[in-house]
N, C-alpha and C positions, 0 to 999 in steps of 0.2 A: 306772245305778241305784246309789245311795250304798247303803252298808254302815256299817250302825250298828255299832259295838263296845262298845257301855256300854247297858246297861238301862235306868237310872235315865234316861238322855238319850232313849230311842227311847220311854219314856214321856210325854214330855215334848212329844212332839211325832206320838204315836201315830198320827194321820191321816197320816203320810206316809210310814210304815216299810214299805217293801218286803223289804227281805235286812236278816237280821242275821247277826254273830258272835260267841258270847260262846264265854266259860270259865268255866263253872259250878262252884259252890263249895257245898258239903253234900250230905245226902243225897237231896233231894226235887228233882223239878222245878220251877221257877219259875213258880208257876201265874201271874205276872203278864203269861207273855208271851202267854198267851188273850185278852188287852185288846189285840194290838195289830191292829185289825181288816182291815186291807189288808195283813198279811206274807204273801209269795209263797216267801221262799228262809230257810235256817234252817240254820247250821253251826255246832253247838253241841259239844264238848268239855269234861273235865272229872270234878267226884267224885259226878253223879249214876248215884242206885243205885235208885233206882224212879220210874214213870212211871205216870202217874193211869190209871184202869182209866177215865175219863169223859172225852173235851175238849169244853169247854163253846165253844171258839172253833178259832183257825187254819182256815178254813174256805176259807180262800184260798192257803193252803198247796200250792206244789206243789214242792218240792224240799225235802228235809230230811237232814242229815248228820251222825251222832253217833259219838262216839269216847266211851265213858264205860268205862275198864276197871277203874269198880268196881262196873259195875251187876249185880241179879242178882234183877230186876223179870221184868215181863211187856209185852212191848212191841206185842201184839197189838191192841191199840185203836187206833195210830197207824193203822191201816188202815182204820177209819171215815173217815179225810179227808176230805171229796168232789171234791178237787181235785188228791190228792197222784200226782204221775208217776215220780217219781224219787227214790226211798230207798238211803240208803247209811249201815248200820252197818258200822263200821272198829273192831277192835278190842276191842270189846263183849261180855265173856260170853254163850256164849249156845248151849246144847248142842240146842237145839231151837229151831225158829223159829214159832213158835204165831201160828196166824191165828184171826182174830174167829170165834165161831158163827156160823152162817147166813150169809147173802152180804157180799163184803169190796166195800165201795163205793166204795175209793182206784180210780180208773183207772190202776194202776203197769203204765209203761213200762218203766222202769229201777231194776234189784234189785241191792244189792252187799251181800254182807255176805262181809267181808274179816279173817281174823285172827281169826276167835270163838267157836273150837273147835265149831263148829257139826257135831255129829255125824251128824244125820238133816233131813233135809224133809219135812214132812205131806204126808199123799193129795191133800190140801187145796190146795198149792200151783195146781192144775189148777183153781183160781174164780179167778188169775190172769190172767183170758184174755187181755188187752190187752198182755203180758208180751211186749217184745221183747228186752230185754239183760238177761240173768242170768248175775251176776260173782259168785264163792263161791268165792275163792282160800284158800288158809292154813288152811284149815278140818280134820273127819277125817273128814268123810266117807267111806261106803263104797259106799254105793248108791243109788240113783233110783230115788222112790217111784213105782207101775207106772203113776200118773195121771199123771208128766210128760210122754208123750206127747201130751195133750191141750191142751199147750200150743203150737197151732196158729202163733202168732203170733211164736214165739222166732226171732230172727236171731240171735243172739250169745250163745255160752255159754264161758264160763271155768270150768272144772273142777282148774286149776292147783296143784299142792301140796297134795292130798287123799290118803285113805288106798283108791282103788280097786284092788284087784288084778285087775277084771274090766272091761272095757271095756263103759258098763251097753245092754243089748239099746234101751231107752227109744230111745235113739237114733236108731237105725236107722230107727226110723218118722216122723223127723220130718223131712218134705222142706224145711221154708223154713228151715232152718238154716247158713245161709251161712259163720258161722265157732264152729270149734271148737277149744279147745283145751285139754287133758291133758298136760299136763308137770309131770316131779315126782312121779308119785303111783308105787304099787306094782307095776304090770306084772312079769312077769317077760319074759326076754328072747322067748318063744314068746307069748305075750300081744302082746307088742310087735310081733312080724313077723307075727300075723294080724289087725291093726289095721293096717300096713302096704297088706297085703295086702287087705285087704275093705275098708278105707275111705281107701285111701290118705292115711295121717294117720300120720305120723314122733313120735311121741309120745319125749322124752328122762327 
């Protein structure tokens, strides 16, 4: 799959654009890339700081990856996709991760949001269902909204360099959970040794 790096050229030739990668420049999104009708993969970086509350395209969209650390939008619409699997904010302001009202119609597989001081999760996380890797490293989180157990479908969780000093109960209930991991965050050393202890998980 070729990898466009220039706009102006993946216009140019828009019937063929699978993956792009730019480095976006201002404060808007580039409503021109909604014209590119067959884009599947999307890694986009840069000095965007808000994100249209409508997409009028990317409908074929299923990978998308943003590093934008002067945004300070609302990125909740990306979740209308109907294609999208696999989202990964890196670095992103982003103290709350707001999902669409009523039902989120991305079938997301795959959740990062890495480095975004992301402080809390909605109840809402749990219209997820499809959700098997959810990556939320660097962030402060403290706790798990009491709806994550309802995400049946999680194999993979990264909890990594958060602010939890409680190892969160949510857990406990979720059997298809195959890997977990907590390193970095607040335990104290008794915290530590009954996490040892009841879920045999060595947390550093």
């Amino acid at each position: 799959m070729k990898l466009y790096k220039n706009l102006t050229n993946a216009l140019k030739e828009r019937d063929e654009v699978r993956a792009i990668k730019l480095s976006l420049k201002g404060k808007y999104f580039p409503v021109d890339l909604f014209e590119l009708p067959h884009l599947e993969e999307a890694y986009l970086e840069g000095e965007c700081e808000v994100f249209p509350e409508n997409i009028p395209g990317l409908k074929n969209l299923k990978v998308l990856s943003i590093k934008w650390e002067q945004f300070s939008g609302d990125l909740s619409s990306i979740l209308s996709l109907p294609q999208l699997e696999n989202l990964k904010i890196i670095e992103t302001p982003m103290k709350k991760f707001l999902l669409p009202l009523g039902k989120i119609k991305s079938p997301l597989k795959f959740l990062t949001i890495k480095g975004s001081g992301l402080e809390k999760l909605p109840e809402e996380i749990s219209m997820c269902t499809e959700l098997q890797d959810l990556s939320l490293p660097g962030n402060k989180l403290k706790e798990l909204p009491y709806s994550f157990k309802e995400l049946k479908n999680l194999r993979r969780l990264n909890l990594d360099g958060n602010k939890f000093e409680y190892f969160p109960d949510q857990i406990k209930l979720m059997e298809n959970l195959g890997h977990l991991s907590i390193d970095g965050n607040y335990f104290s050393e008794e915290e530590k040794e009954r996490i040892q202890r009841d879920f045999h998980i060595s947390p550093n």
